[in-house]
C-alpha positions in Angstrom: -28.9 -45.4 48.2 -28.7 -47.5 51.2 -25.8 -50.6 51.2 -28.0 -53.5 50.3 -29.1 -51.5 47.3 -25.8 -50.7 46.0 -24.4 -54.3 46.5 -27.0 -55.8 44.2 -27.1 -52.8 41.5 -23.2 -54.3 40.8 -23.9 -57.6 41.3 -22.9 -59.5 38.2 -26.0 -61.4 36.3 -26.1 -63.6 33.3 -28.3 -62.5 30.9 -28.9 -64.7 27.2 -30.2 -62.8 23.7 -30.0 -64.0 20.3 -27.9 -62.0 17.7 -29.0 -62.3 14.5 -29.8 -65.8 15.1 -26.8 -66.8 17.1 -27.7 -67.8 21.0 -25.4 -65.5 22.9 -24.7 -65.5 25.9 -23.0 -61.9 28.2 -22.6 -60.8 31.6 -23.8 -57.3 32.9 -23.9 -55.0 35.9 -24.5 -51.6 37.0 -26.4 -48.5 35.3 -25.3 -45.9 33.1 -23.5 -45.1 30.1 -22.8 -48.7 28.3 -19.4 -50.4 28.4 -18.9 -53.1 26.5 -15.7 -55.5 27.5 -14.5 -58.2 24.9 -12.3 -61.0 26.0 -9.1 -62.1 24.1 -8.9 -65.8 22.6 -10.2 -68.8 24.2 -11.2 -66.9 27.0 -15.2 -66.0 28.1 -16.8 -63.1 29.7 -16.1 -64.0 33.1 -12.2 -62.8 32.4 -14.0 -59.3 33.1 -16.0 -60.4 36.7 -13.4 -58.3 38.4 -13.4 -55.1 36.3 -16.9 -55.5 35.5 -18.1 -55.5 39.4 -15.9 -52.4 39.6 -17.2 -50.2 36.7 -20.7 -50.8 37.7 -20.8 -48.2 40.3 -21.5 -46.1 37.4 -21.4 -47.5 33.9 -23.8 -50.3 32.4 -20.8 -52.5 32.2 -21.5 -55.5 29.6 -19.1 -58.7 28.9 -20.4 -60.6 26.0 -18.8 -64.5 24.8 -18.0 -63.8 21.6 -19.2 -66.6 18.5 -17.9 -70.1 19.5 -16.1 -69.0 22.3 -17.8 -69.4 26.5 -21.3 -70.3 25.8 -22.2 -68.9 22.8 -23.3 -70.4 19.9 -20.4 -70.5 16.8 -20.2 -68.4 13.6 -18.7 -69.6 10.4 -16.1 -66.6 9.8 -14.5 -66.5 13.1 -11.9 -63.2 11.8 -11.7 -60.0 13.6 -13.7 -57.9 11.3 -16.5 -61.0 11.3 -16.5 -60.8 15.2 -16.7 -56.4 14.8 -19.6 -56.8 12.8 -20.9 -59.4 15.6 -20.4 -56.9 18.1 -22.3 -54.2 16.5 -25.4 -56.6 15.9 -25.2 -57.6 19.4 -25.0 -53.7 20.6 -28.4 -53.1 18.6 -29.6 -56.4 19.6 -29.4 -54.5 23.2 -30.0 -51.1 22.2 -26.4 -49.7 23.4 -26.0 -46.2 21.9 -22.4 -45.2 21.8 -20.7 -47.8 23.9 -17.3 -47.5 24.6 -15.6 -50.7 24.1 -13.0 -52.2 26.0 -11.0 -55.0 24.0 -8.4 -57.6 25.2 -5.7 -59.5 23.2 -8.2 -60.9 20.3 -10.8 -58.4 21.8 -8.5 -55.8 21.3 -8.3 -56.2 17.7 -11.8 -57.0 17.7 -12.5 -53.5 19.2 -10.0 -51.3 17.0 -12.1 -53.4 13.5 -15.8 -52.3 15.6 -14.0 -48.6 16.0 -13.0 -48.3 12.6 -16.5 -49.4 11.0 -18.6 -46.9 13.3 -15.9 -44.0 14.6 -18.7 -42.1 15.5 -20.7 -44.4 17.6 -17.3 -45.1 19.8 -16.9 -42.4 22.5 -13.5 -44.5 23.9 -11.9 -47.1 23.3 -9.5 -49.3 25.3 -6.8 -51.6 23.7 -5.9 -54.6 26.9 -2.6 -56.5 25.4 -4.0 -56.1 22.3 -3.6 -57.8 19.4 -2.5 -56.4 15.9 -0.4 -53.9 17.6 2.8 -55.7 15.4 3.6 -59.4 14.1 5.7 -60.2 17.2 4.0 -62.9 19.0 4.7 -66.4 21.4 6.7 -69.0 19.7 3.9 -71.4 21.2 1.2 -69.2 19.4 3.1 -69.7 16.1 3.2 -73.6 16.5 -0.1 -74.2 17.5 -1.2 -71.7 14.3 0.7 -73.3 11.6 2.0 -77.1 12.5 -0.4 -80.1 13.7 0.4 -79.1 17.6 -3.2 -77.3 17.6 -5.0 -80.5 15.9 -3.4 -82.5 18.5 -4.2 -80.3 21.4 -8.1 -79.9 19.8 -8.8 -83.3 19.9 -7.0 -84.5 22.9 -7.8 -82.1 25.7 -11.5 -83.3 25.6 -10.8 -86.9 26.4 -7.5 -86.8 28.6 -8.2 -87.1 32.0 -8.4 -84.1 33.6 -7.6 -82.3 29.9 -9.7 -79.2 30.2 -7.9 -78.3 33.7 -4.8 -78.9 32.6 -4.9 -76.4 29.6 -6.7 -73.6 31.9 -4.1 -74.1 34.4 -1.2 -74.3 31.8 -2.7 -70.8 30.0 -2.6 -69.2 33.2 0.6 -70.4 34.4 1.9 -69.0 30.6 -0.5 -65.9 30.2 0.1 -64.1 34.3 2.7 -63.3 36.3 0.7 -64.1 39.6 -1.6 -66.8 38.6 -3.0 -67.1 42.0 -4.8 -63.7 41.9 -7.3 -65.0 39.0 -11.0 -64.8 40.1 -12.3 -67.8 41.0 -15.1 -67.7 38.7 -12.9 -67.3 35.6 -11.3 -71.1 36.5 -14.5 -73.2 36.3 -16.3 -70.7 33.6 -12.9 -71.4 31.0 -12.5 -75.0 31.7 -16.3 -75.7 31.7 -15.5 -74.0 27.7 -12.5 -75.8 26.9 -14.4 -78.8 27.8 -16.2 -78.8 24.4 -15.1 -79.6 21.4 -16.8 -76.5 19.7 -14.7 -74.1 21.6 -11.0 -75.3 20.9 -12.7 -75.8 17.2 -13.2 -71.8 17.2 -10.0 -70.9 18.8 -8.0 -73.5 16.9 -9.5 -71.4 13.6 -9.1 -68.1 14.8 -5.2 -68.3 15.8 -4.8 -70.2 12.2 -6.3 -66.8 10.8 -4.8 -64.8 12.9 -1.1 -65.7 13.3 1.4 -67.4 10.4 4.7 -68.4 10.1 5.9 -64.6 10.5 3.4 -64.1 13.4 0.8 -62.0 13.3 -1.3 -61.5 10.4 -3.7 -58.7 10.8 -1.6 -55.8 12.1 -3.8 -53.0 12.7 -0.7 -50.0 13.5 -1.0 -48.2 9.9 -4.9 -47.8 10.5 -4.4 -46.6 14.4 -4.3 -42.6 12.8 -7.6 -43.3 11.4 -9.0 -43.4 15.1 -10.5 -40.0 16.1 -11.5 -41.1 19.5 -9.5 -41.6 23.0 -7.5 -44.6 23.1 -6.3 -46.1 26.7 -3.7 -48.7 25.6 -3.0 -50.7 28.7 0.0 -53.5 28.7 1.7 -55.9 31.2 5.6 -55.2 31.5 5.8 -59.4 31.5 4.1 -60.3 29.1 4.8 -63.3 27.5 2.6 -63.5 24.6 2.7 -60.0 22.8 5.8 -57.7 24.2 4.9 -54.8 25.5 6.8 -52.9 23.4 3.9 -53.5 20.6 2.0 -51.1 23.2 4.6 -48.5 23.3 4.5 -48.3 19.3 0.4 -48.1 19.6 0.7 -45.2 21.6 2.7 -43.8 19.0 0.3 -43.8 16.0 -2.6 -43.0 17.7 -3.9 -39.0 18.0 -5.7 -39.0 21.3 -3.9 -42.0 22.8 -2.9 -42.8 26.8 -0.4 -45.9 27.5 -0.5 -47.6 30.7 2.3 -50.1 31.4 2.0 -52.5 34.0 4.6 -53.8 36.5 4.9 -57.6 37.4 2.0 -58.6 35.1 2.1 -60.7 31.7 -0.9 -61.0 29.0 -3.9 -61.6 31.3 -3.9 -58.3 32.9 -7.4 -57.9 33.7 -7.7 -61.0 35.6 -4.4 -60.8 37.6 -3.6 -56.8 38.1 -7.0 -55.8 37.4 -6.5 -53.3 40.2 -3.6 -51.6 38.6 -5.7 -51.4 35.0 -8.5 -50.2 36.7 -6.9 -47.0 38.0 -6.0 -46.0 34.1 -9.4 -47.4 32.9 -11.7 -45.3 35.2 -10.2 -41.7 34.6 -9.6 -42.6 30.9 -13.5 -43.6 30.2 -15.1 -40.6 32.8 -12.8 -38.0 31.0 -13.5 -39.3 27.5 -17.2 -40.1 27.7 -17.9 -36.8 29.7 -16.1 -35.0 26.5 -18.3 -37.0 24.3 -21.3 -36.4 25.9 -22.5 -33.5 23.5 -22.4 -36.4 20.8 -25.1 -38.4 22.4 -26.2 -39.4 26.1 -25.7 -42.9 27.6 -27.8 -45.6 27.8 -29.7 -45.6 31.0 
């Protein structure tokens, strides 16, 4: 394979398919077995450009907007196990056979739901900052969940001036360490979202189903033993939205689980350290899919 062939085999493309009637919308790259990367909250597929460029070298690496969230098209039940069932229909929708998911913050939870309904169809499975992994949360996250503060915010970042680029820059400020080291294409993809109504709608209803006065709602730790397959769970020392000590007590509960805690990083760790994750995320998935591949080969 000369240089000009592998550039373009990673080159990042956006493809659209419709998901049991939803218009949905995912970025892909490479060939190989299927990865399949789901972003956390508010956030769109591009949060993955960096990690996805990087896995295509041998994996089918997918990013997907989940329901009401990017460029997709909404859902009425925006919940956790609502989006897991989404991301099954979408994996048949492309015929992915046994993808190993990779899940941050939301996405996390997201993943550990899509795990728990199909074990066997999961050869690995990466928790990023994940949520569920205990009620601790932000402060902020509890406000905007359960007073008028995420009404406000809904309605008025659409028509302030300058609104949408305000709250990206504000969640990036909050959510990294080194906000600098974001990709360029995740700024203009997340405020070009956050620009619509729709959106904040979604991610206004998901926190308030998510998170309560005592914080999290849906904690997933007592179901982690139920997990047969390798778990990578991957945390920013800094983070400022879900300590990283809710990692440490993953790792705990789980049967075949790795932790990986990252220095001088907060909750967006695949967008500003996504060097650092990378060199846990590439041995974890070639060890565990290459032990799983007796179960069923990858989708080429």
């Amino acid at each position: 394979m000369n240089a000009s062939t592998a550039v373009r085999e990673r080159a990042v493309e956006e493809h659209w398919t419709t998901v049991d009637g939803t218009p949905t919308r995912y970025l892909q790259a490479g060939h190989g077995h299927p990865v399949l990367l789901i972003h956390g909250e508010g956030s769109v597929s591009e949060s993955w450009y960096d990690v996805l460029r990087d896995l295509a070298r041998d994996y089918r690496a997918i990013a997907l907007d989940l329901p009401g969230y990017g460029y997709t098209r909404p859902i009425s039940d925006a919940s956790p196990p609502s989006l897991a069932a989404f991301v099954w229909k979408f994996a048949r929708t492309l015929n992915l056979r046994r993808p190993a998911l990779v899940g941050h913050s939301l996405g996390g939870g997201v993943s550990v739901h899509a795990a728990l309904r199909r074990p066997g169809h999961v050869p690995a499975l990466a928790l990023v900052s994940s949520s569920g992994m205990g009620r601790a949360v932000s402060p902020a996250m509890v406000a905007q969940s359960v007073t008028p503060l995420g009404d406000l915010t809904r309605w008025l970042i659409p028509v302030l001036p300058f609104g949408p680029t305000l709250l990206v820059t504000s969640a990036a400020v909050f959510g990294a360490v080194r906000p600098w080291r974001i990709t360029p294409p995740w700024w203009s993809s997340q405020t070009h979202a956050v620009s619509t109504p729709g959106a904040l709608a979604t991610t206004l209803r998901s926190q308030r189903s998510a998170v309560g006065l005592l914080g999290q709602k849906d904690v997933l730790l007592g179901r982690l033993r139920e997990l047969p397959m390798p778990v990578l769970v991957a945390w920013g020392v800094h983070d400022r939205l879900v300590p990283f000590w809710q990692g440490i007590a993953a790792r705990r509960r789980l049967r075949r689980g790795r932790l990986r805690l990252v220095p001088c990083s907060g909750h967006l760790l695949p967008l500003e350290s996504p060097g650092e994750l990378l060199k846990s995320l590439r041995p974890f998935l070639a060890d565990a899919i290459a032990g799983a591949a007796g179960g069923g080969a990858g989708d080429e």
